[in-house]
C-alpha positions, 0 to 999 in steps of 0.5 A, spaced: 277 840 662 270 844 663 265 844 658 265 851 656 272 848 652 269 844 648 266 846 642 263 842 636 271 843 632 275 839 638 277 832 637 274 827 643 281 824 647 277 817 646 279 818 639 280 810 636 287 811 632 283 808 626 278 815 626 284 819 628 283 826 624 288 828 619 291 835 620 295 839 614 300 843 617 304 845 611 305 838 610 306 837 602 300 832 599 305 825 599 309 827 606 308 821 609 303 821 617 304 818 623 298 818 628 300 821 635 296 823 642 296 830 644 299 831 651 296 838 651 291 843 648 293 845 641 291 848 635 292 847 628 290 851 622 285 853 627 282 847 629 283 846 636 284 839 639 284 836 646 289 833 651 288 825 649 286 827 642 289 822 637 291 827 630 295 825 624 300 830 622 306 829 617 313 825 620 316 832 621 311 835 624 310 830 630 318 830 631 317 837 632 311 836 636 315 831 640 321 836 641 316 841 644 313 836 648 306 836 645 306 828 645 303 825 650 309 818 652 307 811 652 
């Protein structure tokens, strides 16, 4: 990681899970979140996230996150 990726939008990777930041990917307003690690680099809705960055998506969106190997295992 270089400091010409990091930029004021990006999530810090020592994000406690209580400060996690909420992403809206095509979740409906009562869908239920779960908070997960990012194991790479990702954008949402044109806000990027670091690898390490603690991000709450909708339940489905982190299966998918997961099936495509963006989840970080602990």
């Amino acid at each position: 990681m270089t400091a010409k990726n990091l930029s004021p939008q990006s999530a810090t990777p020592e994000a406690p899970a209580a400060d996690a930041s909420s992403a809206r990917a095509t979740a409906p307003s009562n869908a239920p979140m779960e908070t997960v690690t990012l194991a790479n680099h990702l954008n949402i809705e044109g806000r990027s996230y670091l690898p390490g960055a603690k991000v709450r998506v909708s339940a489905d969106y982190a299966r998918r996150l997961r099936i495509s190997g963006y989840v970080a295992r602990t």
